[in-house]
C-alpha positions in Angstrom: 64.3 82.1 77.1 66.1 84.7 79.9 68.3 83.2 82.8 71.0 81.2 83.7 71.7 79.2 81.4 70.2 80.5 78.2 71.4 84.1 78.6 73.9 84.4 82.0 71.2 86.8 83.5 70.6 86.0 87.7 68.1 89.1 88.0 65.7 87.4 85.9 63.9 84.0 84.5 61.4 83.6 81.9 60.9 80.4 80.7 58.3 78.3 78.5 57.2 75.2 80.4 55.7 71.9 78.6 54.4 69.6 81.3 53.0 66.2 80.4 49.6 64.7 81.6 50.4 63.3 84.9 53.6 65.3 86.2 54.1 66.6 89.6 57.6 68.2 90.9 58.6 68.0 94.0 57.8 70.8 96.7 59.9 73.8 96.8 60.4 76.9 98.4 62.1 79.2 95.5 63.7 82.9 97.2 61.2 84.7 94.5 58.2 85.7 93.4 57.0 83.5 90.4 54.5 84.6 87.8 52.8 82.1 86.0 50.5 82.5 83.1 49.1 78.8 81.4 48.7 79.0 77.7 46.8 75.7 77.4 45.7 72.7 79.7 45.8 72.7 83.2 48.5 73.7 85.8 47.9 72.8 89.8 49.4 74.9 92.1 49.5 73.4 95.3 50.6 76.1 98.3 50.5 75.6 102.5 47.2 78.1 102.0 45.4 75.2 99.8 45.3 74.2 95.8 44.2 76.2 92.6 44.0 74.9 89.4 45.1 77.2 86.8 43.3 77.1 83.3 44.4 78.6 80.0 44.1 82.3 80.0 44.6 82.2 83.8 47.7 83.6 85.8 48.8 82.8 89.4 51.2 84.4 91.7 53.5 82.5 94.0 55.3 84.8 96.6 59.1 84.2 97.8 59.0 81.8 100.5 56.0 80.5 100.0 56.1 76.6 99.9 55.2 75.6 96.8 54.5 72.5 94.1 53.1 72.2 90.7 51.4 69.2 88.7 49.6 68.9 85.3 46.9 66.5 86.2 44.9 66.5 83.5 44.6 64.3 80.1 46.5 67.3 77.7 49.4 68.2 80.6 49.8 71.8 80.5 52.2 74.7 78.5 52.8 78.1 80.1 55.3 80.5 81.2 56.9 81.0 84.3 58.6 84.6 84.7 
């Protein structure tokens, strides 16, 4: 929705996500905070500090620096935003 590419703005991201059943990104270690919030299915959040899996109606925080990679392993993939 806000960034880059949609709307030329660097201060700020906020995007809708649509991740399939079985997708994993690669690790990465973004230079900001990211704010997830999952509006259905499951999101893993796998960090240095261990793994959380992130249900709808649930939020996680991922602080700059912090290695970081996210999957959908479950049957329905997973929807949310990513501010």
């Amino acid at each position: 929705y806000i960034g880059l590419v949609n709307s030329q703005t660097a201060q700020l991201s906020i995007a809708r996500m649509q991740s399939p059943a079985g997708w994993r990104e690669p690790g990465q270690t973004p230079e900001f905070d990211e704010y997830t919030i999952v509006l259905n299915g499951l999101l893993r959040v796998e960090t240095t500090a261990g793994i959380v899996d992130v249900h709808a109606g649930q939020a996680v925080i991922t602080r700059k620096g912090e290695w970081v990679r996210y999957s959908t392993p479950g049957p329905a993939g997973a929807e949310y935003v990513a501010v």
